[in-house]
mmCIF file as gemmi writes it, N, C-alpha and C atoms, coordinates in Angstrom:
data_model
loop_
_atom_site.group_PDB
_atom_site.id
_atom_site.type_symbol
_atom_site.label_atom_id
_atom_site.label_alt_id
_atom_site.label_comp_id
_atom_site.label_asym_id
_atom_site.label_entity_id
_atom_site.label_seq_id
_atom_site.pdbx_PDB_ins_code
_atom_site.Cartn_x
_atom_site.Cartn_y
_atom_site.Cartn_z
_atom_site.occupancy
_atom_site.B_iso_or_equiv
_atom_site.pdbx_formal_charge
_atom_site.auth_seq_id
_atom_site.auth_asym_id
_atom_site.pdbx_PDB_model_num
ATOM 1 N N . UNK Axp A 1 ? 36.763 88.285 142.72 1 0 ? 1 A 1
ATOM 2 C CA . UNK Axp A 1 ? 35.773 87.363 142.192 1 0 ? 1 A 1
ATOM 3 C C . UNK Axp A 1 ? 36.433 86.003 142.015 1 0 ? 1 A 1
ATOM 4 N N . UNK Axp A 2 ? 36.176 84.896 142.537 1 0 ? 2 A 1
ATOM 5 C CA . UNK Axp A 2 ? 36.007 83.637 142.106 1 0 ? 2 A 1
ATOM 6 C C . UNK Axp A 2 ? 35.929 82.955 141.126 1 0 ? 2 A 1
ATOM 7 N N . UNK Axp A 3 ? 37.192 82.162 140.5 1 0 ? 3 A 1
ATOM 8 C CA . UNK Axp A 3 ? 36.781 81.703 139.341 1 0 ? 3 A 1
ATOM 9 C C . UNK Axp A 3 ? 36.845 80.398 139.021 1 0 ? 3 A 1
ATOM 10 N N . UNK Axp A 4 ? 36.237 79.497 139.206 1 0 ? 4 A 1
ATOM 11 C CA . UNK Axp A 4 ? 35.834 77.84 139.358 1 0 ? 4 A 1
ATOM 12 C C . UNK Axp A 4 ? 35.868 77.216 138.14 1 0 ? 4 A 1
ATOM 13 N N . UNK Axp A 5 ? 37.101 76.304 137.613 1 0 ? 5 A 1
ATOM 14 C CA . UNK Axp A 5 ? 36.927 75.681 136.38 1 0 ? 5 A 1
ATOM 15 C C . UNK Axp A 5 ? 35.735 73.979 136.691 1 0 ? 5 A 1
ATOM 16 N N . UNK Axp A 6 ? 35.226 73.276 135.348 1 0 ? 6 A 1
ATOM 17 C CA . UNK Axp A 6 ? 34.669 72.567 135.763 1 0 ? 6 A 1
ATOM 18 C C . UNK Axp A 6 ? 35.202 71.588 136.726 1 0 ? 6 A 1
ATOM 19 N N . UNK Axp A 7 ? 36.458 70.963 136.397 1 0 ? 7 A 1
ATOM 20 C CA . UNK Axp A 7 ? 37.119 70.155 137.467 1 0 ? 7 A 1
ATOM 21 C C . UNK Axp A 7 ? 36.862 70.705 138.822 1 0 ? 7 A 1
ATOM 22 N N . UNK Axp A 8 ? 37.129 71.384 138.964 1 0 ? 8 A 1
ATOM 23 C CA . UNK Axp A 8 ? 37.089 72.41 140.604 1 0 ? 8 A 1
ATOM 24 C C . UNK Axp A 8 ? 35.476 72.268 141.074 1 0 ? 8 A 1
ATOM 25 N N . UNK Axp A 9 ? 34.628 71.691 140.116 1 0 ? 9 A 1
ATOM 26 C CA . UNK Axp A 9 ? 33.35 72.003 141.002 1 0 ? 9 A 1
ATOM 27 C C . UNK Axp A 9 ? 32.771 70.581 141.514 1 0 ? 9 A 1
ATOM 28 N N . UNK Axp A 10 ? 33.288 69.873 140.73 1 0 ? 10 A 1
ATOM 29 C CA . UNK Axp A 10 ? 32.595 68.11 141.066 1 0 ? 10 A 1
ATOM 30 C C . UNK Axp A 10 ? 31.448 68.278 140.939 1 0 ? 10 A 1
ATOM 31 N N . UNK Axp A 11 ? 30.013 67.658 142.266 1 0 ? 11 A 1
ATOM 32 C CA . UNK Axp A 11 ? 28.93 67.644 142.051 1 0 ? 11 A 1
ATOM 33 C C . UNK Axp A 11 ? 27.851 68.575 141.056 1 0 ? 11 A 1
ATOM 34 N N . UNK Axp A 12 ? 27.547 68.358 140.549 1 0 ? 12 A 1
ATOM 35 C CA . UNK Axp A 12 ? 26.283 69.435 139.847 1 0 ? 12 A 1
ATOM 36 C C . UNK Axp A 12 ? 25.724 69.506 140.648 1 0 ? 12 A 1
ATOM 37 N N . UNK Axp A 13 ? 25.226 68.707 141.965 1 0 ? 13 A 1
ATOM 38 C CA . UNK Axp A 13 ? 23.845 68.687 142.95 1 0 ? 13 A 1
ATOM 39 C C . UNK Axp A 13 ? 24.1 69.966 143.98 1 0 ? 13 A 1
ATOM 40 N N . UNK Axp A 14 ? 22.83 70.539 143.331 1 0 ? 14 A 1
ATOM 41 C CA . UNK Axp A 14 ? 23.03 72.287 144.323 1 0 ? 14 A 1
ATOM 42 C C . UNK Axp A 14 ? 22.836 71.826 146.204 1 0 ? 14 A 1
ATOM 43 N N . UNK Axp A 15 ? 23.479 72.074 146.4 1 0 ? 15 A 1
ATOM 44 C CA . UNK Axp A 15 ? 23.413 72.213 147.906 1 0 ? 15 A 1
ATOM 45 C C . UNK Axp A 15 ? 22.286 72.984 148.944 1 0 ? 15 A 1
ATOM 46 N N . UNK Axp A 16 ? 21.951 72.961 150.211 1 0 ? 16 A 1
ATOM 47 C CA . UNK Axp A 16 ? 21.154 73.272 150.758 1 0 ? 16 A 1
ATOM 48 C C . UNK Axp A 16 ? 21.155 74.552 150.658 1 0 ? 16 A 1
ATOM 49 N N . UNK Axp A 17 ? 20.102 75.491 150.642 1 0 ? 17 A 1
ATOM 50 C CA . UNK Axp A 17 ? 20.373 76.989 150.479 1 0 ? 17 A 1
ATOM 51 C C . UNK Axp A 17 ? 21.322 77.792 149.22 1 0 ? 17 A 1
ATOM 52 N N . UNK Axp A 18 ? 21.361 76.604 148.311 1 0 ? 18 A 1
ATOM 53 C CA . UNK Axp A 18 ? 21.261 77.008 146.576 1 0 ? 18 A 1
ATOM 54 C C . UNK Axp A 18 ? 20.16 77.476 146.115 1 0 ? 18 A 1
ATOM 55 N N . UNK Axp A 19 ? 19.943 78.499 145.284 1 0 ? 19 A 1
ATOM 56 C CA . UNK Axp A 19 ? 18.46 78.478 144.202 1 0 ? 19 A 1
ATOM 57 C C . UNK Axp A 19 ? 19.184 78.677 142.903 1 0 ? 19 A 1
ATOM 58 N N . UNK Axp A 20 ? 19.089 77.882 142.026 1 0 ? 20 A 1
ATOM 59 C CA . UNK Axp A 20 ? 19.041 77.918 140.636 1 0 ? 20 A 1
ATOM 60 C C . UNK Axp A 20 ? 18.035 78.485 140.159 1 0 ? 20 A 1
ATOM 61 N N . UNK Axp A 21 ? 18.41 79.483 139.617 1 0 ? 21 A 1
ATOM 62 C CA . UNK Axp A 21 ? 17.731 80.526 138.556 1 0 ? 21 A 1
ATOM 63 C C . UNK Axp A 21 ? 17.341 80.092 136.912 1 0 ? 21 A 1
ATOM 64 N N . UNK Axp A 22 ? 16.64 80.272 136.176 1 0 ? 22 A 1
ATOM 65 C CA . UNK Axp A 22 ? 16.356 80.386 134.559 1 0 ? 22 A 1
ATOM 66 C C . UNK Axp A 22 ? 16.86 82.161 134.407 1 0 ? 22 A 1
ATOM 67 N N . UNK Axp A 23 ? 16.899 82.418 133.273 1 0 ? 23 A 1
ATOM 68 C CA . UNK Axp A 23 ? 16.853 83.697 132.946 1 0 ? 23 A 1
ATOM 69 C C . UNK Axp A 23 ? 15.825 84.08 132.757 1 0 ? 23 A 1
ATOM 70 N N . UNK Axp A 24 ? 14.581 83.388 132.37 1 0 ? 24 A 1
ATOM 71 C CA . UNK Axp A 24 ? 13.057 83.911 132.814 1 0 ? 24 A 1
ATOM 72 C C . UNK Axp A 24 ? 12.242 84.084 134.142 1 0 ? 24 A 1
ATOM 73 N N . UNK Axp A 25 ? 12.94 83.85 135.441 1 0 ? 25 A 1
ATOM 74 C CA . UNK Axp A 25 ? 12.298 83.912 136.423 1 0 ? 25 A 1
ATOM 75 C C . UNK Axp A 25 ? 12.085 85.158 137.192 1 0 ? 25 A 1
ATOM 76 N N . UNK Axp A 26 ? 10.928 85.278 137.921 1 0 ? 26 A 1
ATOM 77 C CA . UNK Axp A 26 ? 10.344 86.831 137.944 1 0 ? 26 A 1
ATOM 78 C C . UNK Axp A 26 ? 10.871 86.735 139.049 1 0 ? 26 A 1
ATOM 79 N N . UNK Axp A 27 ? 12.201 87.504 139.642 1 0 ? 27 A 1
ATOM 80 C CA . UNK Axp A 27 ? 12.734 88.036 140.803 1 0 ? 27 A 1
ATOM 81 C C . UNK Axp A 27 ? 12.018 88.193 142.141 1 0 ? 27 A 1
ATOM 82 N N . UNK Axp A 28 ? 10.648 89.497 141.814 1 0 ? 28 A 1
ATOM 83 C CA . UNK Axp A 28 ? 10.179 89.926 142.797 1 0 ? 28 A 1
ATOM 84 C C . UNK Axp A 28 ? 9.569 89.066 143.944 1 0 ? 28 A 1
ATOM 85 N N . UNK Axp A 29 ? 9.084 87.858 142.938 1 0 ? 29 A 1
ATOM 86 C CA . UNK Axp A 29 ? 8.209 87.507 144.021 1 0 ? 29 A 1
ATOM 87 C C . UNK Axp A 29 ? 8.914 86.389 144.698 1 0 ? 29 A 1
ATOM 88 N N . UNK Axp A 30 ? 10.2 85.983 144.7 1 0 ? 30 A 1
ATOM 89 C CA . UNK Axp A 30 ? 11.214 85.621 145.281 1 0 ? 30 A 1
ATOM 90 C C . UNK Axp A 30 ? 11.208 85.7 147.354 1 0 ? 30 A 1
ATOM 91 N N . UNK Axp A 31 ? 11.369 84.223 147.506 1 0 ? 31 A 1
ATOM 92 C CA . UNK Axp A 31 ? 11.438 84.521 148.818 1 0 ? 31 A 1
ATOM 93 C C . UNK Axp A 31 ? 13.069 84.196 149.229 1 0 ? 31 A 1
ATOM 94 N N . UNK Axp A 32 ? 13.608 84.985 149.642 1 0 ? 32 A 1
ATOM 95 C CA . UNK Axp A 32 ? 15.111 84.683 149.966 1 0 ? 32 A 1
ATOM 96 C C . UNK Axp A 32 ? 15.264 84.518 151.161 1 0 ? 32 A 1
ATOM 97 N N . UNK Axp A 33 ? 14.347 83.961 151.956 1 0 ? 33 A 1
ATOM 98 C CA . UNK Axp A 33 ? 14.704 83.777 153.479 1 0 ? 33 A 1
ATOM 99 C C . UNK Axp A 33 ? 15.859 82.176 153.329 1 0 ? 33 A 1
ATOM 100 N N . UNK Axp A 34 ? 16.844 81.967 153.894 1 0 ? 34 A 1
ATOM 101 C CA . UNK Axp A 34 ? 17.418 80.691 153.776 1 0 ? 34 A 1
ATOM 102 C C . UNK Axp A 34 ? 18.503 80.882 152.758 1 0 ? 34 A 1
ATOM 103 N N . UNK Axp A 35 ? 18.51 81.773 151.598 1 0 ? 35 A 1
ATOM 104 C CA . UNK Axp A 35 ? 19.031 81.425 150.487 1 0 ? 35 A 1
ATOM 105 C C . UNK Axp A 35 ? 20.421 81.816 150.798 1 0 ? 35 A 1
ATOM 106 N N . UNK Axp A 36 ? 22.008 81.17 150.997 1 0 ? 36 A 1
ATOM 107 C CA . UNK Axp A 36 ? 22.774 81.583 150.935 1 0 ? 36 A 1
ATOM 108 C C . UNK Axp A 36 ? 23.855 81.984 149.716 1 0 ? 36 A 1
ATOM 109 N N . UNK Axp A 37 ? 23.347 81.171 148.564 1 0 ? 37 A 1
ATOM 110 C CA . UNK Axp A 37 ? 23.956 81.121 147.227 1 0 ? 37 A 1
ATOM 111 C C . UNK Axp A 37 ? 22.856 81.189 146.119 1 0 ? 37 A 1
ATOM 112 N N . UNK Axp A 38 ? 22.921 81.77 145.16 1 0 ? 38 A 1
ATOM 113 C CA . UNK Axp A 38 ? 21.718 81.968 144.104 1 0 ? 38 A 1
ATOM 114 C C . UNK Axp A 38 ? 22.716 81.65 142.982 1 0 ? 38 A 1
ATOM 115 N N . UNK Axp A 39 ? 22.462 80.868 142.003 1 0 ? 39 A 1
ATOM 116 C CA . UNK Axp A 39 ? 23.031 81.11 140.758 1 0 ? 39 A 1
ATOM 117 C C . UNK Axp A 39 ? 22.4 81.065 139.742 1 0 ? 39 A 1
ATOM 118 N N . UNK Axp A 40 ? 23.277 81.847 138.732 1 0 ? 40 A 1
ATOM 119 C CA . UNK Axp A 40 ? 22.475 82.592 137.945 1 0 ? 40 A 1
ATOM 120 C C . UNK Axp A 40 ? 22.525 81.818 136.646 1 0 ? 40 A 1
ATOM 121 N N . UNK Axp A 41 ? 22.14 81.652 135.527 1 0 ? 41 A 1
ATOM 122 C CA . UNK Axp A 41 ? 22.199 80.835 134.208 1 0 ? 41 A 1
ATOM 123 C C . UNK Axp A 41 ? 22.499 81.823 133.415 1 0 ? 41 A 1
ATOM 124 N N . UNK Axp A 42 ? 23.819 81.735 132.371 1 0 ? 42 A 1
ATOM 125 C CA . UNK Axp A 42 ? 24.081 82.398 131.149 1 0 ? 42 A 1
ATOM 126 C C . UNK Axp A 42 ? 23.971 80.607 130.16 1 0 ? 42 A 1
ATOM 127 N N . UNK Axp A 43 ? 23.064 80.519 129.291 1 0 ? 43 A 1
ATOM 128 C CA . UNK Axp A 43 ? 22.324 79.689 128.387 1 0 ? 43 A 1
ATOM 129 C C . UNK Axp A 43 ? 23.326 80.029 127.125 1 0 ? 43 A 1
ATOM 130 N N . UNK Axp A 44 ? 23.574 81.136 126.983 1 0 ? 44 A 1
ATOM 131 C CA . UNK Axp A 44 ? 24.619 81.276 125.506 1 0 ? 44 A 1
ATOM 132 C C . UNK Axp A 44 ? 25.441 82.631 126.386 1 0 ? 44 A 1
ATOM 133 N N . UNK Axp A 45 ? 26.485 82.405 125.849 1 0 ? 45 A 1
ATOM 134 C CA . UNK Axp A 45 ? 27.367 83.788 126.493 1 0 ? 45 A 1
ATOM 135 C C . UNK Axp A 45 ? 27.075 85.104 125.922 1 0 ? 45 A 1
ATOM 136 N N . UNK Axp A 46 ? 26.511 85.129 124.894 1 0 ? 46 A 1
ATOM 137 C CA . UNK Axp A 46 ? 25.822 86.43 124.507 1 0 ? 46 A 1
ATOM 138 C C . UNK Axp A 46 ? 24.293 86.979 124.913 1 0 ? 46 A 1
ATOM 139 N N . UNK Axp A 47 ? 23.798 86.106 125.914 1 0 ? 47 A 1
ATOM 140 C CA . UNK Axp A 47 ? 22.519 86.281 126.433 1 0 ? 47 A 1
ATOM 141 C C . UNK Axp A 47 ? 22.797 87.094 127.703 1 0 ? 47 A 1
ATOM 142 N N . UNK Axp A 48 ? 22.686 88.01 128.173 1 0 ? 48 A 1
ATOM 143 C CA . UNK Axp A 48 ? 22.772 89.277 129.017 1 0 ? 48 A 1
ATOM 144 C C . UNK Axp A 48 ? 21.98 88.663 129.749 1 0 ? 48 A 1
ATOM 145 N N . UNK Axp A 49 ? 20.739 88.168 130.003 1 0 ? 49 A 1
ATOM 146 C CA . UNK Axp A 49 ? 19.546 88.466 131.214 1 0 ? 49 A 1
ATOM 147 C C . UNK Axp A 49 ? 20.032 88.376 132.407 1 0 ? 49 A 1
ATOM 148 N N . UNK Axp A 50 ? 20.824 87.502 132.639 1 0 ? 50 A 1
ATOM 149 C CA . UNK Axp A 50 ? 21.829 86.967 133.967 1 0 ? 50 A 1
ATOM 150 C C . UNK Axp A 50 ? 22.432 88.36 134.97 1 0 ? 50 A 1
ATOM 151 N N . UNK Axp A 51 ? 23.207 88.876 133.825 1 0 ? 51 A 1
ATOM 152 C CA . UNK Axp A 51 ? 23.72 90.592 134.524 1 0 ? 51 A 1
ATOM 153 C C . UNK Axp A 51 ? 22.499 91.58 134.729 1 0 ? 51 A 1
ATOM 154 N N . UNK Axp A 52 ? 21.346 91.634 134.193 1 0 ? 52 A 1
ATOM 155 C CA . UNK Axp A 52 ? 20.473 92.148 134.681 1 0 ? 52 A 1
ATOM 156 C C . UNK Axp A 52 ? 19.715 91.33 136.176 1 0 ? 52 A 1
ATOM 157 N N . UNK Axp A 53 ? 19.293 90.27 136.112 1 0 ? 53 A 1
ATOM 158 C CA . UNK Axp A 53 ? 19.104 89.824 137.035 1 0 ? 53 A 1
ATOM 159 C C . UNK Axp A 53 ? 20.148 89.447 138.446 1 0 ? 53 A 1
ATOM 160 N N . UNK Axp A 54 ? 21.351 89.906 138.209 1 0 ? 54 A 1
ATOM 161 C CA . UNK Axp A 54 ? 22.403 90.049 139.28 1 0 ? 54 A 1
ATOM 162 C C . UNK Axp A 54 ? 21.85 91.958 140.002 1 0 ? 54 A 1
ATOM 163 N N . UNK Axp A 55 ? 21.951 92.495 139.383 1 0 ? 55 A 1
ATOM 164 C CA . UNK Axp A 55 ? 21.891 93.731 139.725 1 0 ? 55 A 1
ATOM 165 C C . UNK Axp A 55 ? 20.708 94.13 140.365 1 0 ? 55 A 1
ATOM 166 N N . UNK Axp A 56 ? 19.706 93.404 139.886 1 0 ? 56 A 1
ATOM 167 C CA . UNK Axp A 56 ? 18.164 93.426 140.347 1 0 ? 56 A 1
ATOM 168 C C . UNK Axp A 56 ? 17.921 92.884 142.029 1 0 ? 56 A 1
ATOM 169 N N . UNK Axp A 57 ? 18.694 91.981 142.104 1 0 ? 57 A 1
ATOM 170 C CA . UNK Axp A 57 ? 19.001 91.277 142.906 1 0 ? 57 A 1
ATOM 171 C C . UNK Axp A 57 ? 19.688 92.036 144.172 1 0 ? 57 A 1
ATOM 172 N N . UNK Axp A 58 ? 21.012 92.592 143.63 1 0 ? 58 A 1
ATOM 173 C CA . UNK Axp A 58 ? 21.691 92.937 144.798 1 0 ? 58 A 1
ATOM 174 C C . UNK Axp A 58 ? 21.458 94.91 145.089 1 0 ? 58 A 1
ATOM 175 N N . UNK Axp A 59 ? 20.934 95.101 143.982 1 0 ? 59 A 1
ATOM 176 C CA . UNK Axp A 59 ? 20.35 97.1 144.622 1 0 ? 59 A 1
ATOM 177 C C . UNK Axp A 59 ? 18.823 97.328 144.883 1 0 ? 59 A 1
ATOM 178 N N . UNK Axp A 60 ? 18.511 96.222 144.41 1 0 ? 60 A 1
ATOM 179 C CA . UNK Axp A 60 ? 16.245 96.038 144.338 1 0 ? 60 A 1
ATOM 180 C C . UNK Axp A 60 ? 15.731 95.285 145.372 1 0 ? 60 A 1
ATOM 181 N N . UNK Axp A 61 ? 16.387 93.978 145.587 1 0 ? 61 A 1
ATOM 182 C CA . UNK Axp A 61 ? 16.237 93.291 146.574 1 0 ? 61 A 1
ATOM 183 C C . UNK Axp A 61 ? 17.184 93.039 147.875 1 0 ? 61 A 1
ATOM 184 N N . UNK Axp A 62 ? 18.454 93.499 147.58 1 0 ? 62 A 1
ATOM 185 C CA . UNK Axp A 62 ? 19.023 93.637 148.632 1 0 ? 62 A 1
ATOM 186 C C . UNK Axp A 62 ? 19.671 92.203 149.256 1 0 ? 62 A 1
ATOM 187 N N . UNK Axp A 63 ? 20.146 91.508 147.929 1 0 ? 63 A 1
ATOM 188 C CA . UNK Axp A 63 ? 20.296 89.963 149.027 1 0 ? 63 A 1
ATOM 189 C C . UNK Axp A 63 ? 21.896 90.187 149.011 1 0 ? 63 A 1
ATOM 190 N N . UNK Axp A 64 ? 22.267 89.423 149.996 1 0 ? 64 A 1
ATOM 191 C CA . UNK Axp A 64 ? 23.827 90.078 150.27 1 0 ? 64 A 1
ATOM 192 C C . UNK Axp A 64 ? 24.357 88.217 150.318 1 0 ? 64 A 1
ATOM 193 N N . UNK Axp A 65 ? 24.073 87.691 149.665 1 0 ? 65 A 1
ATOM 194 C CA . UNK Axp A 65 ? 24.945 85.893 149.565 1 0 ? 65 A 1
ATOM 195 C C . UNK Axp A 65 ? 25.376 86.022 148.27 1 0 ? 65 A 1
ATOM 196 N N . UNK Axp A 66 ? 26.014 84.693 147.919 1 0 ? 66 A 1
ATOM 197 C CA . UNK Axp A 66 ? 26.808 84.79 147.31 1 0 ? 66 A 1
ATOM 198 C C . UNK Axp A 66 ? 26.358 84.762 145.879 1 0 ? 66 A 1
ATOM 199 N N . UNK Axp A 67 ? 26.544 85.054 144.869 1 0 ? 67 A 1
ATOM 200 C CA . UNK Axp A 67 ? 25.729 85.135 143.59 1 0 ? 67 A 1
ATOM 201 C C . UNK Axp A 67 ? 26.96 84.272 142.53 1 0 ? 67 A 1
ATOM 202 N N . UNK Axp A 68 ? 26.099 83.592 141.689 1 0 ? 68 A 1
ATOM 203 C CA . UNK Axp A 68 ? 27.503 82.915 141.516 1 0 ? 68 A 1
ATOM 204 C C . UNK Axp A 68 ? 26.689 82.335 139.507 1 0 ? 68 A 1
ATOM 205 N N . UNK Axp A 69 ? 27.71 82.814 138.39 1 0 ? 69 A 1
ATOM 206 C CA . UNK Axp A 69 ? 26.999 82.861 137.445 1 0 ? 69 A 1
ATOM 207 C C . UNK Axp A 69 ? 27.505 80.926 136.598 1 0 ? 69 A 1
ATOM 208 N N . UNK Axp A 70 ? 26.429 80.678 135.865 1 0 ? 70 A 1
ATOM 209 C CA . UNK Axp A 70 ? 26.677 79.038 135.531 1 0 ? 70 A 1
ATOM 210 C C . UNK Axp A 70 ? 26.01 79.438 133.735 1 0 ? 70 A 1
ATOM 211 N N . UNK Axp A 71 ? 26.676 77.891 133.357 1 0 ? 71 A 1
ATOM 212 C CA . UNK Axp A 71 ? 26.63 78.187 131.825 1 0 ? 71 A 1
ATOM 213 C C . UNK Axp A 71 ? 27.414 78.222 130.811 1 0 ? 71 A 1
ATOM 214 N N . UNK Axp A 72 ? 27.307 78.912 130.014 1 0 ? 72 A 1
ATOM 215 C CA . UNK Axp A 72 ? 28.528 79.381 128.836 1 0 ? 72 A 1
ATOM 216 C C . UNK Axp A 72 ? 28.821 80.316 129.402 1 0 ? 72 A 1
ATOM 217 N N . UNK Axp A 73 ? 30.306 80.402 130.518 1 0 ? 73 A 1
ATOM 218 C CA . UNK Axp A 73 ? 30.283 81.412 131.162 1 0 ? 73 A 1
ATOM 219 C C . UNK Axp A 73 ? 31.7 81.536 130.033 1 0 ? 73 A 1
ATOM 220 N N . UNK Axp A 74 ? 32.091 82.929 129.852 1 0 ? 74 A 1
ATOM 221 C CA . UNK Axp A 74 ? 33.687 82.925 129.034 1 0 ? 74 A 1
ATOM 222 C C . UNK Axp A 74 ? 34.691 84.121 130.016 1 0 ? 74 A 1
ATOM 223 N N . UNK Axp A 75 ? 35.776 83.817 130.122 1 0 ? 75 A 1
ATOM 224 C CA . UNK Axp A 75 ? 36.33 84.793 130.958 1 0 ? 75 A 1
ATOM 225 C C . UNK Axp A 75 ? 36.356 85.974 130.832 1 0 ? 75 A 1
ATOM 226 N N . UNK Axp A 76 ? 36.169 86.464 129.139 1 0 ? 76 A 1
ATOM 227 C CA . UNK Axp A 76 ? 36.113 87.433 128.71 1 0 ? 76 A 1
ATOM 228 C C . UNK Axp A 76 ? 34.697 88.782 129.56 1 0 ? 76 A 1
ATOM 229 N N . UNK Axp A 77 ? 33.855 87.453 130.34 1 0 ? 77 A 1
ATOM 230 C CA . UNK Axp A 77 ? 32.895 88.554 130.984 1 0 ? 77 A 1
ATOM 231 C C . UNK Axp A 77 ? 32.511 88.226 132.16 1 0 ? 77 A 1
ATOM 232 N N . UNK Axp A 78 ? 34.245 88.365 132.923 1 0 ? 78 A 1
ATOM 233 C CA . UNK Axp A 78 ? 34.482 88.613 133.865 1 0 ? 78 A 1
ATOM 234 C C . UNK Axp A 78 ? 34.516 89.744 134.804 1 0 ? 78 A 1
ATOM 235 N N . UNK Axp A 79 ? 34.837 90.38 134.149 1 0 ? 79 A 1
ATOM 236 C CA . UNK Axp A 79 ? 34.883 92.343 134.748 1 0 ? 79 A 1
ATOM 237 C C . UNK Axp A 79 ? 33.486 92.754 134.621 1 0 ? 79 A 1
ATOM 238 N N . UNK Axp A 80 ? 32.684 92.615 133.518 1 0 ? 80 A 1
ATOM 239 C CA . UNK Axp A 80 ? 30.9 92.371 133.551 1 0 ? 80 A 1
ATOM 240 C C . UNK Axp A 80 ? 30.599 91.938 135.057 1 0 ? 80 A 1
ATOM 241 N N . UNK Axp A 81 ? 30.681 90.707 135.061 1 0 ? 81 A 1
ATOM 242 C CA . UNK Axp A 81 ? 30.214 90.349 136.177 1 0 ? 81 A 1
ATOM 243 C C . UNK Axp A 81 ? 30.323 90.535 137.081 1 0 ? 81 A 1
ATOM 244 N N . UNK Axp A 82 ? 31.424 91.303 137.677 1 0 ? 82 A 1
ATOM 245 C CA . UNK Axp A 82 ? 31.846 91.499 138.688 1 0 ? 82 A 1
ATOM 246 C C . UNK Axp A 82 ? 31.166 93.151 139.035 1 0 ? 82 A 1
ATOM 247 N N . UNK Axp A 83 ? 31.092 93.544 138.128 1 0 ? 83 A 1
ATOM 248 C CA . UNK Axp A 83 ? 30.469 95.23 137.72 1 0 ? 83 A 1
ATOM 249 C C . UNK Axp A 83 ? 29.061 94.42 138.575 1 0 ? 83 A 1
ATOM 250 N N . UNK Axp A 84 ? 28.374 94.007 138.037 1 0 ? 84 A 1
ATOM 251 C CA . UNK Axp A 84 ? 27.019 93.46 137.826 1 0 ? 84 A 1
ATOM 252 C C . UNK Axp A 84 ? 26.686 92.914 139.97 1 0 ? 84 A 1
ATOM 253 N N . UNK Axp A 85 ? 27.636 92.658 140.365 1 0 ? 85 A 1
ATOM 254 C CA . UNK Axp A 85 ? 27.419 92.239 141.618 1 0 ? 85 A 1
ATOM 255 C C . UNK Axp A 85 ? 27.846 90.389 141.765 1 0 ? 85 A 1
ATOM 256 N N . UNK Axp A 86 ? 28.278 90.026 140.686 1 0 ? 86 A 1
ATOM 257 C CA . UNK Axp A 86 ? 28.449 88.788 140.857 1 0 ? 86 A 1
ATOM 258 C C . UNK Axp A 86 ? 30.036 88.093 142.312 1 0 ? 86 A 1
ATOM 259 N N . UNK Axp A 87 ? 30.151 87.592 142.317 1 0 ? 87 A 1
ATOM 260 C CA . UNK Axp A 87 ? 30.957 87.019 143.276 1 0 ? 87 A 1
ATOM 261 C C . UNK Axp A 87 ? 31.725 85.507 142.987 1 0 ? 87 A 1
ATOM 262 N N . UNK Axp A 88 ? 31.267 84.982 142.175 1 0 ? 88 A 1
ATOM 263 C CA . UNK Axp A 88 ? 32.474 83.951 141.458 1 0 ? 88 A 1
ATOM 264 C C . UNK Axp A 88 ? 31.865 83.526 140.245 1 0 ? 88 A 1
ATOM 265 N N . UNK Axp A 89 ? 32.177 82.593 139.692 1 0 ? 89 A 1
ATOM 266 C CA . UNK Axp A 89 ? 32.066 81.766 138.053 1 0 ? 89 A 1
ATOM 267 C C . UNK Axp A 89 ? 32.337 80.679 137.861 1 0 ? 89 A 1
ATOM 268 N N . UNK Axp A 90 ? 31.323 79.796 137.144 1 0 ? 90 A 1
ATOM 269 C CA . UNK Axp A 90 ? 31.869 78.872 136.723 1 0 ? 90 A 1
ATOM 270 C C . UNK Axp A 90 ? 32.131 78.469 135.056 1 0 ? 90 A 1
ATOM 271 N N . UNK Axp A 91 ? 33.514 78.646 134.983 1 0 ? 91 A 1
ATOM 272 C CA . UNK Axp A 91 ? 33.891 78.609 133.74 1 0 ? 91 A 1
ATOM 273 C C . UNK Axp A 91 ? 33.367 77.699 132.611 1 0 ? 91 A 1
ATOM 274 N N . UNK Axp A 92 ? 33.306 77.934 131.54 1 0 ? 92 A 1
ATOM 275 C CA . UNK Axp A 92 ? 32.882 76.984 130.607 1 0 ? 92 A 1
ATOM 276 C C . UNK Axp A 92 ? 34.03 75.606 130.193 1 0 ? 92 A 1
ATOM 277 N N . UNK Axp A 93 ? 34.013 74.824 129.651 1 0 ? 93 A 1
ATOM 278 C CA . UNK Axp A 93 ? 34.584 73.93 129.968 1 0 ? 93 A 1
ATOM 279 C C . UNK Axp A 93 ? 35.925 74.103 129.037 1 0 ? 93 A 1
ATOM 280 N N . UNK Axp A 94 ? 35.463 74.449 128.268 1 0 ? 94 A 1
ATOM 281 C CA . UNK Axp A 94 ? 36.973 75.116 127.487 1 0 ? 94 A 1
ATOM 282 C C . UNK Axp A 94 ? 37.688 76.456 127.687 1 0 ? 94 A 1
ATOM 283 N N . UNK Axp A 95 ? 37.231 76.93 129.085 1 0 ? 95 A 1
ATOM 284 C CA . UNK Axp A 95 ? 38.094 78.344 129.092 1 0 ? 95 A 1
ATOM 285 C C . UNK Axp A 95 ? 38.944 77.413 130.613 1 0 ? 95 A 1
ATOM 286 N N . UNK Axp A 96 ? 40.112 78.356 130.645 1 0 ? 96 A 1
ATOM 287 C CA . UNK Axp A 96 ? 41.014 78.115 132.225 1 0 ? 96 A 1
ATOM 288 C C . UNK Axp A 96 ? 41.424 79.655 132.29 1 0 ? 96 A 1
């Protein structure tokens, strides 16, 4: 798994075949034609929806790009994520 501090990422501007996620967005009706990177939003690091919606994602829907989690991400839920189907991170600004 991938682990991207903020320095390491520069632009915020998602790139072509990014989808930025909420933790409220209804998966299913999701069109993933194009999508090569999805990322996911952890809003507080104790808010789970993100690891549910990774998993939903990669055994329900079947998308095989890169999943990549944003936010209050803490290293501490790293092995989570990686359980979960994730594929890199971007760290919070005070973790290295």
């Amino acid at each position: 798994m991938q682990l991207i501090t903020q320095q390491e990422l520069g632009s915020n501007v998602p790139a072509a075949g990014v989808l930025q996620l909420p933790n409220d967005a209804d998966l299913q009706g999701l069109d993933l034609a194009g999508v090569t990177r999805i990322e996911l939003n952890f809003p507080k690091f104790s808010d789970g929806r993100a690891f549910s919606q990774a998993v939903t994602l990669r055994r329900r829907l079947g998308f095989t790009g890169e999943l990549r989690a944003i936010g209050d991400v803490l290293v501490d839920q790293v092995v989570q994520m990686h359980r979960s189907g994730f594929d890199s991170a971007v760290l919070r600004a005070d973790q290295d």
